[in-house]
MIMARKE-945646 format. One line per field, with one value per residue (C-alpha): residue in one letter; residue number from 1; x, y, z. Coordinates in nm, 3 decimals, always signed. Example, Ala and Ser with C-alpha at 12.3 -4.5 7.8 and 13.67 -1.06 7.14 Angstrom:
2
rest <- c(a:s) $
nr <- c(1:2) $
x <- c(+1.230:+1.367) $
y <- c(-0.450:-0.106) $
z <- c(+0.780:+0.714) $
//
This chain:
538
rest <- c(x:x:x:x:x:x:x:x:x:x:x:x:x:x:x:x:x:x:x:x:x:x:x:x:x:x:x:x:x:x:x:x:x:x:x:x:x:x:x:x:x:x:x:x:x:x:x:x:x:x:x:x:x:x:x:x:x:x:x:x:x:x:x:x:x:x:x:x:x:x:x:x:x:x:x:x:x:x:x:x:x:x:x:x:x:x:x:x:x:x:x:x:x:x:x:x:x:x:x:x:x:x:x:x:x:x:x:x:x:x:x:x:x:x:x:x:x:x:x:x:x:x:x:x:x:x:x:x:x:x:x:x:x:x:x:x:x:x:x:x:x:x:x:x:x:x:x:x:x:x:x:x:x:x:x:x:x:x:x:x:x:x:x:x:x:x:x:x:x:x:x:x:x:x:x:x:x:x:x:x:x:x:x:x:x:x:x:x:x:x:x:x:x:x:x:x:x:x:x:x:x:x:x:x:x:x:x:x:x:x:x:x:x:x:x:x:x:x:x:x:x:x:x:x:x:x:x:x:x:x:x:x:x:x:x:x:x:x:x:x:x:x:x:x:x:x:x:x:x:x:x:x:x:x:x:x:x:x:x:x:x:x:x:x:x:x:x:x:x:x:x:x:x:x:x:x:x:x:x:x:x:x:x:x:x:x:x:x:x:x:x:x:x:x:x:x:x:x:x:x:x:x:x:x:x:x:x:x:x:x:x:x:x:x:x:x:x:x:x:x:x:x:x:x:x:x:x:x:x:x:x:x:x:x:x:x:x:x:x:x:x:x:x:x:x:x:x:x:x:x:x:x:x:x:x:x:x:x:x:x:x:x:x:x:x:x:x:x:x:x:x:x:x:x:x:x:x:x:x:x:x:x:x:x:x:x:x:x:x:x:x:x:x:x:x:x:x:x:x:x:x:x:x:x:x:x:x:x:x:x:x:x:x:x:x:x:x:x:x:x:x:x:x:x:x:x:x:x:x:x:x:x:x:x:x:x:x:x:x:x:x:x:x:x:x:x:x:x:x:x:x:x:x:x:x:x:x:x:x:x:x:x:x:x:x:x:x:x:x:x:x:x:x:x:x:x:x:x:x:x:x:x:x:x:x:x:x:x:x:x:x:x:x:x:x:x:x:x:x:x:x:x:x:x:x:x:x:x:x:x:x:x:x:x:x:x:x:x:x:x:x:x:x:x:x:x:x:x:x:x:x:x:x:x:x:x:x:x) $
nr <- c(1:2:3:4:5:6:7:8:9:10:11:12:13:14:15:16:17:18:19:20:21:22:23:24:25:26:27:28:29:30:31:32:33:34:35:36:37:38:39:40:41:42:43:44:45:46:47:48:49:50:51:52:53:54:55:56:57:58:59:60:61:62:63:64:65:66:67:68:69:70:71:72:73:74:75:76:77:78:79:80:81:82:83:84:85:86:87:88:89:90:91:92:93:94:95:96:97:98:99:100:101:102:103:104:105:106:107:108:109:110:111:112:113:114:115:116:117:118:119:120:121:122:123:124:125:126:127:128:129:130:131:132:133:134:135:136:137:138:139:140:141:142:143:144:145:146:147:148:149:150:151:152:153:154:155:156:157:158:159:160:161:162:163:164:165:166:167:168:169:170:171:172:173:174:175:176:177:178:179:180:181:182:183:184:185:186:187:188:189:190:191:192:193:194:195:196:197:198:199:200:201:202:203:204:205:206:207:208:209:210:211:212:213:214:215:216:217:218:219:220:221:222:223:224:225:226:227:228:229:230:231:232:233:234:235:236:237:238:239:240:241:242:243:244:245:246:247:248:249:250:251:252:253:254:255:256:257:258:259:260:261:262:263:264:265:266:267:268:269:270:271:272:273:274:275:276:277:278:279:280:281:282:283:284:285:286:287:288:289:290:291:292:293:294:295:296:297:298:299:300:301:302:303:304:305:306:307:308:309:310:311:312:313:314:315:316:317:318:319:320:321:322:323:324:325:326:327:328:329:330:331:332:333:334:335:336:337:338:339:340:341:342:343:344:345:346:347:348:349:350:351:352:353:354:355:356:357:358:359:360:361:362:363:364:365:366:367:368:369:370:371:372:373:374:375:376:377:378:379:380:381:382:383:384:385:386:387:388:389:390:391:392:393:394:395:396:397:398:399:400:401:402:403:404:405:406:407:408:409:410:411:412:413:414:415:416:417:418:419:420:421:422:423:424:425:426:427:428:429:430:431:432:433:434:435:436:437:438:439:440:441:442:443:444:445:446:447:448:449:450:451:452:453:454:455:456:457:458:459:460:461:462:463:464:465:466:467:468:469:470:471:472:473:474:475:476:477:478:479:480:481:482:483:484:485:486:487:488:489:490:491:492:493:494:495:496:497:498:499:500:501:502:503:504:505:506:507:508:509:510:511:512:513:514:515:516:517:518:519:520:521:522:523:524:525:526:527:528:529:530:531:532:533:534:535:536:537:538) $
x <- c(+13.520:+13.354:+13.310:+13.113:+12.806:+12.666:+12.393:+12.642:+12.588:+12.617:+12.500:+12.376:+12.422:+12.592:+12.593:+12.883:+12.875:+13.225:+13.302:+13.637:+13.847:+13.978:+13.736:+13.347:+13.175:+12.857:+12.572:+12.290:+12.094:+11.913:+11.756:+11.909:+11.774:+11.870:+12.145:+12.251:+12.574:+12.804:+13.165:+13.395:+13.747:+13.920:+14.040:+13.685:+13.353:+13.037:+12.730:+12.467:+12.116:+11.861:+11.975:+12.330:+12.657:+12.798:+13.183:+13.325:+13.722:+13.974:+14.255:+14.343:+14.186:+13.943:+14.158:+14.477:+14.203:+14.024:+14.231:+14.188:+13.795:+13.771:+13.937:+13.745:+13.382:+13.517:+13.581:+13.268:+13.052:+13.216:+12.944:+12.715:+12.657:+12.752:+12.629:+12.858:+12.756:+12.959:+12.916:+13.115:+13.351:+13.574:+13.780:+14.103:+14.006:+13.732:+13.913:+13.858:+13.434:+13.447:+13.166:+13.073:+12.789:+12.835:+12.524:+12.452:+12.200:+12.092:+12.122:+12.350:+12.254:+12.628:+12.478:+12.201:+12.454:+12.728:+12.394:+12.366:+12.744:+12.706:+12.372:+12.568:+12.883:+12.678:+12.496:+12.772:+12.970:+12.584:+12.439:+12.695:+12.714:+12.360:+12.279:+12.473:+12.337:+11.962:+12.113:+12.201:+11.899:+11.694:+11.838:+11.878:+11.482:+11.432:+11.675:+11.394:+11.229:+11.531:+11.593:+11.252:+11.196:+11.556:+11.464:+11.099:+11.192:+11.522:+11.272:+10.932:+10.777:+10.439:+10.349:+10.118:+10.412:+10.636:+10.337:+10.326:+10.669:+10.752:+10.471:+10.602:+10.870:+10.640:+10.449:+10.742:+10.913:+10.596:+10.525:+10.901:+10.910:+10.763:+10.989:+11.300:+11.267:+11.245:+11.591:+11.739:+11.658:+11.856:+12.137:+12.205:+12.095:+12.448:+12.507:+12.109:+12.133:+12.510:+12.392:+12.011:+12.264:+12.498:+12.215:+12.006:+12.326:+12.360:+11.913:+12.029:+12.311:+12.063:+11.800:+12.113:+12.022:+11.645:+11.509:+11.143:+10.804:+10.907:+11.215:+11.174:+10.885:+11.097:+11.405:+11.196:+11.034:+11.353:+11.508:+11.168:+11.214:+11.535:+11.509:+11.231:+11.408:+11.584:+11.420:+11.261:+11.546:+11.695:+11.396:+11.515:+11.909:+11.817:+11.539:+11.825:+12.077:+11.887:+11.590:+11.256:+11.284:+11.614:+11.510:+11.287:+11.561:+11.801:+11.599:+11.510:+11.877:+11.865:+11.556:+11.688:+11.905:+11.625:+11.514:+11.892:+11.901:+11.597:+11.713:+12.080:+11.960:+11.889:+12.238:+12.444:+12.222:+12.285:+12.678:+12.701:+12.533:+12.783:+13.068:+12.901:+12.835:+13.200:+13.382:+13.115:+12.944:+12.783:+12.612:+12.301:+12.371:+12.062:+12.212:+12.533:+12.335:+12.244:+12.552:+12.716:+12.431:+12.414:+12.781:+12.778:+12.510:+12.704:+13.049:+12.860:+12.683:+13.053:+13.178:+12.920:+12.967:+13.321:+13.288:+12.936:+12.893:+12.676:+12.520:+12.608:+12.890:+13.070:+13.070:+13.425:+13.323:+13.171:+13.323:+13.221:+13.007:+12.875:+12.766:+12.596:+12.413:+12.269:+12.177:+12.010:+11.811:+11.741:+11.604:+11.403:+11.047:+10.992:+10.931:+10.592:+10.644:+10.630:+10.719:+10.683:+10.351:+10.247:+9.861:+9.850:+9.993:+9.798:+9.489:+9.592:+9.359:+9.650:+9.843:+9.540:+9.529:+9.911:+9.884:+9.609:+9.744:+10.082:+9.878:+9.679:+9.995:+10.190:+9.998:+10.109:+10.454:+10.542:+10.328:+10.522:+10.850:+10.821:+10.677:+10.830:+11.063:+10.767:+10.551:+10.828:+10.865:+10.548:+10.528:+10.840:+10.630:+10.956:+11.119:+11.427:+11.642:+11.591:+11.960:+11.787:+11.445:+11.704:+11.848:+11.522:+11.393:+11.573:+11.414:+11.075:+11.364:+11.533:+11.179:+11.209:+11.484:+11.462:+11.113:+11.220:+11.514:+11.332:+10.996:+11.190:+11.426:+11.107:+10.949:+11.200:+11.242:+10.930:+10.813:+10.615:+10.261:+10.334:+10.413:+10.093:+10.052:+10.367:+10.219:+9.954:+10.149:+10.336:+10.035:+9.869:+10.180:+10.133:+9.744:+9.820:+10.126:+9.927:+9.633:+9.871:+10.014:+9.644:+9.487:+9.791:+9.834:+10.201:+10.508:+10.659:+10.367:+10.326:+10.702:+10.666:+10.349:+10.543:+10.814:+10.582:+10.401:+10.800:+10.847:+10.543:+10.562:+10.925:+10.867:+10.579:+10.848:+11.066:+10.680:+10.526:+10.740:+10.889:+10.503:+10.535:+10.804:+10.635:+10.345:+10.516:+10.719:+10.404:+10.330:+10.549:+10.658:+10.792:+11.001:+10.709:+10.465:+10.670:+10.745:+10.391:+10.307:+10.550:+10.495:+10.109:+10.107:+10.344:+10.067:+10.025:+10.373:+10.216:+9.923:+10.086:+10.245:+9.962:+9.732:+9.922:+9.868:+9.481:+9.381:+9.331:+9.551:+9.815:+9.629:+9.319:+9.615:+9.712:+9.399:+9.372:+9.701:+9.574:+9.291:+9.517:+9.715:+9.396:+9.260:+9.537:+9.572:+9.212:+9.315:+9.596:+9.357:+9.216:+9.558:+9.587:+9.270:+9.358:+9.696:+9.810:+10.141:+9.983:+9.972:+9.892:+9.858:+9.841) $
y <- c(-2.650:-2.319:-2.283:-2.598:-2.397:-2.197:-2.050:-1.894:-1.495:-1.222:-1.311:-1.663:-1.939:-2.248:-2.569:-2.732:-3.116:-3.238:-3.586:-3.619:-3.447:-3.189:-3.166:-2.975:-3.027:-2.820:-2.969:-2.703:-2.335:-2.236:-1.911:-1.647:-1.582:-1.273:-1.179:-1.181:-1.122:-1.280:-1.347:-1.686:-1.718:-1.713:-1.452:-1.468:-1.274:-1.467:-1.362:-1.627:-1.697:-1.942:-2.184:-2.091:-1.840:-1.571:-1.577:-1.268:-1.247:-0.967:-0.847:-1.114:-1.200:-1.449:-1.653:-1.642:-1.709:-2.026:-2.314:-2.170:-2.096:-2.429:-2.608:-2.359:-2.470:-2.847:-2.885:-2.691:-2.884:-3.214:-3.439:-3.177:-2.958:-2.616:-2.351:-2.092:-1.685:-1.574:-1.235:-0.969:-0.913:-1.226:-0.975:-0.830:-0.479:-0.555:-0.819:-0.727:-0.729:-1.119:-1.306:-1.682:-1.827:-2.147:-2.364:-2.695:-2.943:-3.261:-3.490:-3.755:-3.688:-3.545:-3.205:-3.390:-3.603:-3.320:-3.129:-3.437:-3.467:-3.066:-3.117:-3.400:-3.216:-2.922:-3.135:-3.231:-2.930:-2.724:-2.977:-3.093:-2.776:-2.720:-3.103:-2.988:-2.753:-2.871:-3.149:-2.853:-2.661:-3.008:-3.107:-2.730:-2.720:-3.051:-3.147:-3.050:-3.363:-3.595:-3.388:-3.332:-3.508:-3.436:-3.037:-3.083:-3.228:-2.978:-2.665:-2.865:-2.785:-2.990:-3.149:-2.849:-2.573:-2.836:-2.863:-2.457:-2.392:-2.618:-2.462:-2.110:-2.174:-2.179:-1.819:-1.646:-1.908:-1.894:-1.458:-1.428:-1.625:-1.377:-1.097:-1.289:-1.392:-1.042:-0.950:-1.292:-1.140:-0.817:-0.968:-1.300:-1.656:-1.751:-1.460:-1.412:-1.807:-1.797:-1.501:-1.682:-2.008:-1.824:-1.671:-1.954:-2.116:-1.822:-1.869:-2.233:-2.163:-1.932:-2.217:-2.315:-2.009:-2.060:-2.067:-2.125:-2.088:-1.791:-1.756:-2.110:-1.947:-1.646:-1.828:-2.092:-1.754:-1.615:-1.946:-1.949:-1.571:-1.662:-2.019:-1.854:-1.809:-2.117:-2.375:-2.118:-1.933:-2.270:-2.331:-2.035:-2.023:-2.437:-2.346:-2.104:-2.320:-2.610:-2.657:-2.746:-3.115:-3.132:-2.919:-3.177:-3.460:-3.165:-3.062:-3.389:-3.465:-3.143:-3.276:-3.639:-3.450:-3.309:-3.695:-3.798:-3.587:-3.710:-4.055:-3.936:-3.707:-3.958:-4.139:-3.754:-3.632:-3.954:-3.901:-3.543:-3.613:-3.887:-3.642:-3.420:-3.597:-3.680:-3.364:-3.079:-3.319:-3.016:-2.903:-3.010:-3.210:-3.108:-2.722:-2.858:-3.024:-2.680:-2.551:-2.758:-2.820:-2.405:-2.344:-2.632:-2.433:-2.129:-2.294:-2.412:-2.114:-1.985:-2.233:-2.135:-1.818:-1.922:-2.164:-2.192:-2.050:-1.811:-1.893:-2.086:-1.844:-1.921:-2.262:-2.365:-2.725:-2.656:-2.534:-2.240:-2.433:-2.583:-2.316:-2.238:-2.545:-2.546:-2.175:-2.215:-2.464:-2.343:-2.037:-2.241:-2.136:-1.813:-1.558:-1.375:-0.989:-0.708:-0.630:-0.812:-0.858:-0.944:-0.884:-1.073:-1.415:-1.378:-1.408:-1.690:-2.021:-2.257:-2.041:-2.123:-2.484:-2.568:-2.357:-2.531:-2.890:-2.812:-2.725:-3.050:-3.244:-3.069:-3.151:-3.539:-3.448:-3.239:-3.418:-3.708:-3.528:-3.399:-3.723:-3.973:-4.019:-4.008:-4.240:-4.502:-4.468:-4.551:-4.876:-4.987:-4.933:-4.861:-5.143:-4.999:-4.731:-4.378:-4.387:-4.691:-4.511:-4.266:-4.480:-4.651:-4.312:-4.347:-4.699:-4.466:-4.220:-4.511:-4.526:-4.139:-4.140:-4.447:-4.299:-3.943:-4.036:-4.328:-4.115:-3.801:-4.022:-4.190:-3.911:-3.744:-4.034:-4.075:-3.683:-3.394:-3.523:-3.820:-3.593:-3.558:-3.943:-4.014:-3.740:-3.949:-4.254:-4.067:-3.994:-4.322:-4.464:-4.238:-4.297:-4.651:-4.632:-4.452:-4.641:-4.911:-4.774:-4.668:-4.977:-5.257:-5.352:-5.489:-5.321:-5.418:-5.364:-5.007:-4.905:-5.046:-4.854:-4.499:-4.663:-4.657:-4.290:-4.177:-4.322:-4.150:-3.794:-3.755:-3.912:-3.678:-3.384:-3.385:-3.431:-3.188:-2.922:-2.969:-2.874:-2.568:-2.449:-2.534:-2.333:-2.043:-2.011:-1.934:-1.596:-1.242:-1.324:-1.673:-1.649:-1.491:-1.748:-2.039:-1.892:-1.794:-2.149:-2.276:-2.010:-2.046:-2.398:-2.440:-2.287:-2.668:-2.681:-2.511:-2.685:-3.053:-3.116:-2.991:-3.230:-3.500:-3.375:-3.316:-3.683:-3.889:-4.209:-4.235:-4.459:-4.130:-3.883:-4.163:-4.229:-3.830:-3.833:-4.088:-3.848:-3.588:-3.738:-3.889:-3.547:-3.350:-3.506:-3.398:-3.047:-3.106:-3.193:-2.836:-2.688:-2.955:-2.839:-2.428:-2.464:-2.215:-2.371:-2.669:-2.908:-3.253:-3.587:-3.975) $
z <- c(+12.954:+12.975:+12.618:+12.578:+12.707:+12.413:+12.717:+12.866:+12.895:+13.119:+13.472:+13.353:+13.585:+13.548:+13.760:+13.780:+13.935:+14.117:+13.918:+14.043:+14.334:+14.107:+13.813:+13.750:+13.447:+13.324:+13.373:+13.363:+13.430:+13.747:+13.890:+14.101:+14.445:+14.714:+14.854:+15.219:+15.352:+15.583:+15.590:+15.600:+15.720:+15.413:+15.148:+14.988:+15.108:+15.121:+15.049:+15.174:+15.018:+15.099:+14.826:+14.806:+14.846:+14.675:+14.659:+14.606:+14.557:+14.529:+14.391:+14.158:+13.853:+13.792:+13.559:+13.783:+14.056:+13.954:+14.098:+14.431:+14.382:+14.267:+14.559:+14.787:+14.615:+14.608:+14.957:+15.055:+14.821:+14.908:+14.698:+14.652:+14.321:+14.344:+14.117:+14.012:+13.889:+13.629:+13.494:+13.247:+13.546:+13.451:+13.260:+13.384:+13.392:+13.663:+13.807:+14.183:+14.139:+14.072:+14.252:+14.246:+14.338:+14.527:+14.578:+14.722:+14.613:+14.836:+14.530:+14.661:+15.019:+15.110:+15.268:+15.506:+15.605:+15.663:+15.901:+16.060:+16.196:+16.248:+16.461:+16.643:+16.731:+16.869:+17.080:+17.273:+17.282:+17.394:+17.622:+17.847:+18.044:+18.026:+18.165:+18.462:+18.520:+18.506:+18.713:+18.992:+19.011:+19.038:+19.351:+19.507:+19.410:+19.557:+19.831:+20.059:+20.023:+20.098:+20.416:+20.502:+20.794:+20.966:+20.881:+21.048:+21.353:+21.396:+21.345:+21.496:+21.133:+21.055:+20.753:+20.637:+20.716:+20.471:+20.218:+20.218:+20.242:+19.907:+19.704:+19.825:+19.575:+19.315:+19.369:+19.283:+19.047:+18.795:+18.858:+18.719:+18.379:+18.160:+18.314:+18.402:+17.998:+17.855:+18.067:+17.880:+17.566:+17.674:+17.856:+17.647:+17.679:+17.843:+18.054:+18.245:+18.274:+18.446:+18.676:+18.766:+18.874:+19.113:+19.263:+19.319:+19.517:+19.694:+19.808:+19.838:+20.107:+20.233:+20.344:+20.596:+20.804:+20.808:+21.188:+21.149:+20.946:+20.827:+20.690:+20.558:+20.346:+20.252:+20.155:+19.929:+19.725:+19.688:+19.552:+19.336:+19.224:+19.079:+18.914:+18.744:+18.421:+18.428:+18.219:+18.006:+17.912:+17.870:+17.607:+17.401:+17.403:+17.294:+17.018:+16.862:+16.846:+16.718:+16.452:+16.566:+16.462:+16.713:+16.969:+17.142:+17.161:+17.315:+17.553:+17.698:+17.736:+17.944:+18.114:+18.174:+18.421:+18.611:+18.706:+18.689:+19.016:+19.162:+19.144:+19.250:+19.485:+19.820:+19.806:+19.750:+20.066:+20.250:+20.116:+20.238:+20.560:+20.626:+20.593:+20.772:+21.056:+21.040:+20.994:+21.200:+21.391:+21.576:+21.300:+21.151:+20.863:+20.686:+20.697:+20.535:+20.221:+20.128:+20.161:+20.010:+19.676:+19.669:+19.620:+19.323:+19.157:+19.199:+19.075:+18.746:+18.701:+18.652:+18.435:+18.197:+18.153:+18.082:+17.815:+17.700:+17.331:+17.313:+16.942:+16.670:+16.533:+16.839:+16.833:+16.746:+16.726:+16.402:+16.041:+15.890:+15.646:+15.927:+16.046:+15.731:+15.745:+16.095:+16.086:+15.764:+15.950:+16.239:+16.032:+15.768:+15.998:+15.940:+16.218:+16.205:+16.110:+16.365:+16.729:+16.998:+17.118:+17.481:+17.469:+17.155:+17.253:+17.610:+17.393:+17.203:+17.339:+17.259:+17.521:+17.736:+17.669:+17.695:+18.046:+18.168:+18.066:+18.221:+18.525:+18.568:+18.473:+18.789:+18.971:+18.995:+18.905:+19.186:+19.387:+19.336:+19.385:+19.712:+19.868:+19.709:+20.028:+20.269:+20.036:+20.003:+20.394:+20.441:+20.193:+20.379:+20.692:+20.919:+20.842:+20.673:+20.802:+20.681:+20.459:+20.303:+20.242:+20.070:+19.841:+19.782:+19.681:+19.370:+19.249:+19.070:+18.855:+18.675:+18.500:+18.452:+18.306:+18.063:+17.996:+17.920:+17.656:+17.498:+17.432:+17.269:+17.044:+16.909:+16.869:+16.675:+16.516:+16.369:+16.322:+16.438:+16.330:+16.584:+16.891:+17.029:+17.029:+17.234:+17.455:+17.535:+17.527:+17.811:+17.952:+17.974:+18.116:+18.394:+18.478:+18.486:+18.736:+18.966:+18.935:+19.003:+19.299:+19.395:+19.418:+19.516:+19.863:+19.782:+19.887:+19.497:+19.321:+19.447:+19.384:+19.037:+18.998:+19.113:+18.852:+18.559:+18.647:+18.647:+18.273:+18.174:+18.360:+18.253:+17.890:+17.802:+17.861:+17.487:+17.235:+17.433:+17.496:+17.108:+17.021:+17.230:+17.069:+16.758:+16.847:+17.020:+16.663:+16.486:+16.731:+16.756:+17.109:+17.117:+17.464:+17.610:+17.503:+17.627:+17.982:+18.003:+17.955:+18.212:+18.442:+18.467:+18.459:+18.717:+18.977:+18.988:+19.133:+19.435:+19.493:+19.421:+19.758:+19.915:+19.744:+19.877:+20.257:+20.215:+20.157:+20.413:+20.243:+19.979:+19.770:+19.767:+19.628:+19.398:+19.230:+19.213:+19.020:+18.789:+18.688:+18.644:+18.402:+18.218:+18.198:+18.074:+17.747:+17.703:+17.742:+17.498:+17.246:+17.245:+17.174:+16.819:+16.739:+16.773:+16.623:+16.434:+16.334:+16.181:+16.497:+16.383:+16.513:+16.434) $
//
């Protein structure tokens, strides 16, 4: 067959095409690119380049070698074309210095297709753990509000020391992102992440022992101080595991688990008091919720460490060509040269606009967390019992939840320049459920209104957190940039349940939310129009 090819000379390169299962036929030249090295589980040594590999095998000769190189090539190329380096070392006496360069073309679509099933299997081997996870720390940063009222009147707490006390969790829990991020870059995604979960338990158990104003303050910073890192470190283990145009869909599967556990989260507190009151019936049942929510966070904390991979390499899901695939993707945008630069991406505006829109948007959104249980207490106007007002709780995070996976898959679907649209799809949806809620004087009306704001706060999460990323890609400090965004906007975290508090009616905080939403997308617009990473919209 070789012979054929009148072109062919010393390190020339030759394409061969698979036509049948054991047979590659010549079809033409292409170019050499760089080398870079890395090694597959076989007899041969790869070298991998952006286009292709090179195959290097030893101590056999070429000739005696070739059945084996070409079953090797075949099943990596699969329907692909592979292109193959042959140089003056095809003879005997340099025998062990043979190298191959295997290359795969997208002409028949067999590679996409083979990233595709790789992308998918990582997803579920990555995400489950991590969906726990985000499922735990949800309801050990939220529990409060289910048990709210049984906590105040056990401690004789008022409605301004509960306001305070949730936002305390914030002070520390947006100081620690940049810093808690830098010690994930030392430590490892999967290790800092285990350790930040079994100590957040432990500040969860800790809110069992609380006595007052006081330590009810202290013990919310300290659960703040170290679910700091959480979700941002969670941004950056995700973003290197999966390419930009997949990391938005897998983090809102981790997300959908943050309003998974809001809408879960009154029926397990009504469940555990239940027990409770039937097993210590001396002790407060609100004390044994946090016992009982901080030692799950702990437990999963440990089952990560355990068995969560801690890159792609260690994935054993995947195949080694897999592995090839989805790295070579993940690394197809190019990281800026030069160190790591804090001052630099502090004086980036789009760091400024994200921050600020993430600000105004939590404002609603945790707003809307820790009242929901009040708010739908008060539409029900005493009429149901308080384990109803529980379960009832969880009506608003079906929307969440349908809104938060629905959003991401279309944007994924239908591509990055359409991101900042379903952002402000998201968006809208939110205005308008508040305004809804805002201005309705029926019970349904206003729990489909919170319904709708829930779709849209939750669904904005996967676009606009996928542009982030985008963004942050672009500077020399990506981690930093991202928990610099969460962390300052989540000051909004703090002031939220407050906001609720200060107005003299519901439907006043309501039409205040409705603003908020309305004006964040605004904001957004700034950070399209400073992109650096080429930001774009429909």
């Amino acid at each position: 067959m070789l012979n054929d090819c009148s072109e062919l000379t010393q390190d020339c390169i030759v394409t061969l095409k698979k036509e049948q299962p054991a047979l590659l036929s010549l079809t033409r030249i292409i170019p050499l690119s760089p080398w870079h090295k890395t090694i597959i589980p076989s007899n041969l040594v790869l070298e991998q380049t952006p286009r292709g590999a090179r195959l290097v095998e030893r101590p056999l000769s070429f000739v005696n070698n070739l059945p084996y190189l070409v079953n090797t090539l075949t099943n990596m190329a699969s329907d692909s074309s592979i292109a193959i380096k042959l140089s003056d070392t095809v003879s005997e006496e340099e025998d062990h210095h043979t190298h191959l360069l295997a290359e795969e073309e997208l002409e028949d679509g067999s590679t996409s297709a083979s990233l595709v099933g790789a992308v998918s299997r990582l997803r579920f081997r990555i995400l489950p753990l991590m969906f726990l996870l985000s499922f735990v720390s949800y309801l050990d940063r939220t529990n409060l509000a289910f048990v709210a009222d049984d906590m105040q009147d056990s401690l004789g707490l008022n409605d301004t020391v509960y306001s305070l006390g949730a936002g305390f969790f914030f002070v520390t829990y947006g100081s620690m992102q940049i810093p808690s991020n830098r010690l994930l870059t030392r430590f490892g995604g999967v290790s800092w992440i285990s350790f930040l979960a079994v100590s957040w338990g432990a500040s969860t158990c800790g809110m069992a022992l609380i006595t007052g104003e006081w330590s009810f303050y202290s013990v919310r910073a300290t659960l703040g101080f170290f679910e700091a890192g959480f979700f941002p470190g969670t941004m950056v283990y995700l973003r290197s595991l999966f390419a930009t145009e997949d990391f938005g869909f897998a983090y809102s599967v981790v997300m959908s688990a943050t309003c998974l556990a809001l809408m879960t989260g009154g029926p397990v507190i009504a469940g555990i008091e239940a027990l409770s009151t039937k097993f210590v019936p001396d002790f407060d049942t609100w004390r044994t919720c946090f016992i009982v929510q901080g030692g799950a966070a702990a437990f999963v904390g440990v089952l990560l460490y355990v068995f969560q991979p801690r890159d792609i390499q260690s994935c054993k899901s995947l195949t080694p060509q897999e592995k090839i695939l989805v790295t070579r993707q993940v690394n197809s945008v190019k990281e800026p040269p030069g160190e790591p630069n804090l001052q630099e991406v502090m004086s980036l505006s789009t760091l400024w606009y994200f921050s600020i829109h993430w600000l105004v948007f939590s404002l609603p959104y945790w707003g809307f967390i820790y009242w929901a249980p009040k708010i739908i207490d008060e539409i029900e106007a005493g009429s149901v019992s308080s384990t109803a007002v529980l379960f009832l709780s969880s009506i608003p995070y079906t929307g969440a939840v349908m809104g938060n996976l629905t959003i991401a898959r279309l944007a994924e679907k239908y591509g990055p320049s359409t991101r900042f649209s379903f952002v402000g799809f998201a968006m809208f949806l939110a205005a308008f459920g508040f305004f809804l809620g805002a201005v309705s004087s029926s019970k349904t009306s206003k729990l489909a209104g919170l319904t709708i704001a829930g779709a849209g706060l939750w669904g904005s999460y996967g676009p606009l957190w996928s542009m982030i990323s985008q963004e942050a890609s672009s500077t020399t400090d990506k981690g930093s940039y991202m928990a610099a965004v969460n962390g300052i906007g989540t000051i909004g975290g703090f002031i939220g349940p407050y906001v609720v508090s200060a107005f003299d009616t519901r439907a006043e905080s309501f039409a205040f939310f409705s603003g908020c939403a309305a004006l964040s997308m605004l904001i957004l617009a700034g950070a399209v129009k400073d992109s650096k990473s080429g930001l774009g919209f429909k």
